[in-house]
C-alpha positions in Angstrom: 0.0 0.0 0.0 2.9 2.6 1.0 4.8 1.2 -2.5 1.3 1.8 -4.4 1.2 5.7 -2.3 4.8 6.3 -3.0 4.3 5.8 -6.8 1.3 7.4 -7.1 3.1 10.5 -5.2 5.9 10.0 -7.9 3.9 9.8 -10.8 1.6 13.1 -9.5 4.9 14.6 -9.0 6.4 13.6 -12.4 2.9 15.4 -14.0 3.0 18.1 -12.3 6.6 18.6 -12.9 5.8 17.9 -16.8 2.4 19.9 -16.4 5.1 22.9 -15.0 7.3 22.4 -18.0 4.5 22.7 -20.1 3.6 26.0 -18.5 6.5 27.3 -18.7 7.3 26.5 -21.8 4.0 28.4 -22.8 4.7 31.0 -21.1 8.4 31.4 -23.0 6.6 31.3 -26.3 3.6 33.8 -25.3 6.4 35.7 -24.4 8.0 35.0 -27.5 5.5 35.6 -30.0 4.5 38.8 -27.9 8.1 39.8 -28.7 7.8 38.8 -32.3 4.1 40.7 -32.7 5.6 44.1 -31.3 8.6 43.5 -33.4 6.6 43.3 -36.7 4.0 46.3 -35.3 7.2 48.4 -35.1 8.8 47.4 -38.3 5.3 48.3 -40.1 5.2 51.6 -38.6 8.4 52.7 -39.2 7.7 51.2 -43.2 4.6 53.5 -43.0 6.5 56.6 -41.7 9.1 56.0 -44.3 6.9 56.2 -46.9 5.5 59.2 -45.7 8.7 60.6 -45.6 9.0 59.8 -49.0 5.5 60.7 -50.7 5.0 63.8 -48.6 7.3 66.0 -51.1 6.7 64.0 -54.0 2.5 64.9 -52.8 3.1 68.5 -52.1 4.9 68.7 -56.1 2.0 67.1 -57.9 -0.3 68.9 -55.5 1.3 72.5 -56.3 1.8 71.9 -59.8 -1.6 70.9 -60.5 -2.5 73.9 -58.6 -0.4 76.5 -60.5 -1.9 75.3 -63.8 -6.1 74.9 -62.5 -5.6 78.6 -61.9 -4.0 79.4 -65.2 -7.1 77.4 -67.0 -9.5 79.5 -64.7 -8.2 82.5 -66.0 -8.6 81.2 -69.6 -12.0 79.9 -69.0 -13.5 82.9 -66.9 -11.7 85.8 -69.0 -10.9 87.4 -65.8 -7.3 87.7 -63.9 -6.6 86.3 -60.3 -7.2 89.0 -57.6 -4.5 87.4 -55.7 -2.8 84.5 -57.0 -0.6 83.5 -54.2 -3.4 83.2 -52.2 -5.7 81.8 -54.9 -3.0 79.1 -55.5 -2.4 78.3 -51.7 -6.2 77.8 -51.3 -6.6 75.5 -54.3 -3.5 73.0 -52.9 -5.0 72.5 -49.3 -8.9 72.1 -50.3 -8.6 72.2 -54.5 -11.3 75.1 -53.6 -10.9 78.2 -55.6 -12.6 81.4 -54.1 -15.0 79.1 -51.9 -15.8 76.8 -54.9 -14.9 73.0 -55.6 -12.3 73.3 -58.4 -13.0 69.8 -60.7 -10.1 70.0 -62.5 -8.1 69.4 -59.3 -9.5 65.7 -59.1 -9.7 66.1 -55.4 -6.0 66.7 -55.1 -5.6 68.7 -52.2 -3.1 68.3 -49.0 -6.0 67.8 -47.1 -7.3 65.3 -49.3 -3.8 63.6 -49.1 -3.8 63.7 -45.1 -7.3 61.4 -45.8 -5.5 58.7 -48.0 -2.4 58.7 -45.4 -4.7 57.8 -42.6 -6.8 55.4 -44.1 -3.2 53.7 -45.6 -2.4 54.0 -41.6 -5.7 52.4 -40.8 -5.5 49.7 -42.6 -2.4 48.7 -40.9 -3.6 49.5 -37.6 -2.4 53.0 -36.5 -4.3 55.8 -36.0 -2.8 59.1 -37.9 -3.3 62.5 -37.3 -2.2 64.8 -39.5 -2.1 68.7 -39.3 -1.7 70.7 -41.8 0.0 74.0 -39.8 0.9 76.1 -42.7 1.6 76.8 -46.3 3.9 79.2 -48.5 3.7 79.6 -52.5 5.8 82.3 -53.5 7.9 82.4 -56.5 11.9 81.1 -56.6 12.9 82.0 -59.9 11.5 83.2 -63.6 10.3 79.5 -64.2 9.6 77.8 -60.7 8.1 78.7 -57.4 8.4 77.2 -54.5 6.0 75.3 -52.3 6.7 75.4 -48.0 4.5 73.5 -46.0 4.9 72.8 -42.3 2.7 69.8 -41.5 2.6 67.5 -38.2 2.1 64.1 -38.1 1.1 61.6 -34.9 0.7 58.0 -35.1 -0.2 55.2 -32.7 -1.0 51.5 -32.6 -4.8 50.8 -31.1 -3.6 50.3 -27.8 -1.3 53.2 -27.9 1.8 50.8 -26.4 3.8 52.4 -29.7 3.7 56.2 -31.0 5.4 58.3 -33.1 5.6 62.1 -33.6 6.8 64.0 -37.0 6.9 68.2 -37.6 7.9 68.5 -41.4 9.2 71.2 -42.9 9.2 70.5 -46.7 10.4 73.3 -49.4 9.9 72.0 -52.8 10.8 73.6 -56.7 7.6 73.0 -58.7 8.3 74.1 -62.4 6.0 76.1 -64.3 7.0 74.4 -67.6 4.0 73.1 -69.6 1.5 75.6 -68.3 -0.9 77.9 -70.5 0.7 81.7 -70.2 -2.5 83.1 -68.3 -1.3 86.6 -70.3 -1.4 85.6 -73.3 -5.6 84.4 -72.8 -6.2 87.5 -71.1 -4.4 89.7 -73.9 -6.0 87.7 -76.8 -9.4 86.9 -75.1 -8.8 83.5 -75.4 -7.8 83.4 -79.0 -4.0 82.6 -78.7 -2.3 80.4 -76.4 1.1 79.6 -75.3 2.6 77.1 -72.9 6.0 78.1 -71.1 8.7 76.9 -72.3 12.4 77.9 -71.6 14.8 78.5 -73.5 18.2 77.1 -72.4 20.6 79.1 -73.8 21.5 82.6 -73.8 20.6 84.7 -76.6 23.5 86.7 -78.4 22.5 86.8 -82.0 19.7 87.3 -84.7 19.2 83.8 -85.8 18.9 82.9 -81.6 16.0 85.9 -81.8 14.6 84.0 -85.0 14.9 80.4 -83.4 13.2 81.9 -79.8 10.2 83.6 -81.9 9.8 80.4 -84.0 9.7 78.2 -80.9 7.9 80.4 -78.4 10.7 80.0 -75.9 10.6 82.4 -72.8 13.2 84.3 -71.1 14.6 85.3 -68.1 13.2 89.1 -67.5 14.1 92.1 -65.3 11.4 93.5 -66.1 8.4 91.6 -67.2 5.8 90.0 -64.9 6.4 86.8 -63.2 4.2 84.1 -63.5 2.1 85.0 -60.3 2.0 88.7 -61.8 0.8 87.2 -64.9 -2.3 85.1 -63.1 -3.1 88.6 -61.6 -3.5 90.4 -65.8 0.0 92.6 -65.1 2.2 93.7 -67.4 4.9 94.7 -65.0 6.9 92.6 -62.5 5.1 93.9 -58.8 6.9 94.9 -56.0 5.1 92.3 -53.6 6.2 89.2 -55.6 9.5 90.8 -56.5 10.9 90.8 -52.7 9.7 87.3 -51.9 12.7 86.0 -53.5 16.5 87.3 -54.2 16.5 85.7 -57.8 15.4 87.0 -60.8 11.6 85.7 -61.1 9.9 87.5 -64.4 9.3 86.6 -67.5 9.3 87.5 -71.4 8.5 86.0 -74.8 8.2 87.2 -78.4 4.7 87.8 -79.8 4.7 86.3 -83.2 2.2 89.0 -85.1 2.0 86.6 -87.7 -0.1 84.0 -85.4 -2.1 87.3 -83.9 -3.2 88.2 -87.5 -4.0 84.4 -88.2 -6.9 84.8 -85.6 -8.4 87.9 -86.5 -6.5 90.4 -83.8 -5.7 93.5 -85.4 -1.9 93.9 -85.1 0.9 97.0 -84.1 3.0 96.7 -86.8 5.3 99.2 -84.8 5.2 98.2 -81.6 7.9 96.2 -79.8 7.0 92.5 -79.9 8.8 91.8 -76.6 5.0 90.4 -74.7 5.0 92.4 -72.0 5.7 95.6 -73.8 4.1 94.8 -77.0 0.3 94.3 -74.8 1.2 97.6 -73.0 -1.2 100.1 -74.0 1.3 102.8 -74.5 3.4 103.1 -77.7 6.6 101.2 -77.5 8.0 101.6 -80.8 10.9 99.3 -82.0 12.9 98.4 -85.2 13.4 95.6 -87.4 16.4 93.7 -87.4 18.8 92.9 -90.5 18.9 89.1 -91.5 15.8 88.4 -89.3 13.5 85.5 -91.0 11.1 87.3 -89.6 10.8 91.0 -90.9 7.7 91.7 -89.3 9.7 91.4 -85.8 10.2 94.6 -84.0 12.6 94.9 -80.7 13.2 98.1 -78.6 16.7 99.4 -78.1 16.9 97.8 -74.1 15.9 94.6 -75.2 18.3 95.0 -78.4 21.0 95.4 -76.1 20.2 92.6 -73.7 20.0 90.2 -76.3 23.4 91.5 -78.3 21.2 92.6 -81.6 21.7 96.3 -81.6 24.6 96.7 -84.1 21.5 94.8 -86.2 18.7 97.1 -85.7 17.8 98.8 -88.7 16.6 102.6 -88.5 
């Protein structure tokens, strides 16, 4: 009887040393695939952050270039300038709203509309974004790009908020205004000529670079002429307001080609100086043909003759 207790005591004890083992073991990997769980959590989240680290300025690009161009069509659609394009601009990229009013053409692009699609990205992972969008700066950074500065905060967490993360951007970014309808040139023409911007990369010195800008509607650096933001606004003249948000040179000139004017029924100045911001001016800017020009309708004034090297081939 005390052999039979004994084993009985010794095979309780062996079961509950196994059941122990067993436990333990459990708890080890609990513990284990706890670890492992919170490992992948944070690896996701830190993927996710990354990515927004990466989209935010490629976002606040597309975002400002679309914007920049949905104003230049409004101005070709409505006939009308901007009364302030900075701001006009600025609304458009945070709620693609111009003057109060859904703009369509913006597709729902908007900052704010890109803070949705990041938290529902974050969602579906299982954080819970907030996004804040604290402030936004369009100005112009040279003749043919302005740039876009956006301060935005970001908070994350998992659902039980064990794991958080905080991010303050500060993004500047160069969007181009390459491609986009010259609002001027709608305004000036009431919608009967166009002309995307297009630079011209090289420096004119000569007659036949005169002749190849006019027959390729390049632009040009300016001192002078209106920027692009001066432009949205129907001015003929670089401002003082957009002129001291940057220390570059940030206007803008082309050559009207009469030719195309007369083409579409606009009554041409034969006389006038076909530099575009002078030759739309309302006062008389006379200038001269130049000798060996494929173009002999082309008059140039005697600054611009200078700036672009022509004046020993003015003639008159």
């Amino acid at each position: 009887m005390e052999k039979a207790v004994v084993f009985t005591l010794s095979i309780s004890f062996v079961i509950i040393t196994i059941i122990s083992f067993i436990i333990a073991y459990l708890l080890i990997t609990q513990t284990h695939n706890q670890t492992v769980l919170n490992k992948i959590e944070s690896d996701m989240l830190r993927y996710y952050v990354d990515s927004i680290d990466l989209d935010l300025p490629r976002a606040l690009n597309i975002i400002g270039k679309r914007s920049l161009a949905v104003a230049a069509i409004h101005v070709a659609v409505n006939g009308t300038a901007l009364d302030d394009a900075k701001r006009r601009v600025e609304e458009l990229m945070i709620n693609h709203t111009l003057y109060g009013e859904d703009a369509p053409l913006m597709e729902n692009e908007s900052l704010l509309e890109w803070a949705r699609r990041v938290s529902n990205i974050g969602k579906s992972y299982g954080f819970n974004t907030s996004i804040d969008i604290l402030s936004l700066s369009v100005k112009p950074f040279d003749s043919f790009n302005s740039i876009m500065l956006a301060n935005i905060s970001i908070f994350i967490t998992n659902r039980d908020q064990s794991i958080n993360i905080s991010r303050n951007y500060s993004e500047k970014v160069l969007t181009s205004y390459l491609g986009i309808d010259d609002p001027l040139y709608n305004l000036m023409t009431n919608g009967l000529v166009t002309r995307k911007i297009m630079r011209y990369n090289k420096t004119i010195d000569s007659v036949a670079d005169v002749d190849d800008a006019i027959d390729n509607k390049w632009y040009m650096n300016s001192s002078e002429g209106p920027s692009f933001f001066d432009r949205l606004e129907g001015r003929l003249r670089l401002s003082d307001r957009y002129k001291t948000m940057s220390d570059r040179q940030i206007a803008l000139e082309t050559f009207v080609d009469l030719q195309e004017l007369s083409s579409k029924g606009i009554t041409v100045k034969t006389n006038q100086s076909c530099v575009d911001y002078l030759y739309f001016n309302s006062s008389k800017i006379n200038g001269k043909a130049l000798s060996g020009s494929s173009h002999p309708w082309f008059k140039i004034d005697d600054y611009h003759a200078s700036v672009y090297n022509v004046t020993s081939d003015l003639i008159g």
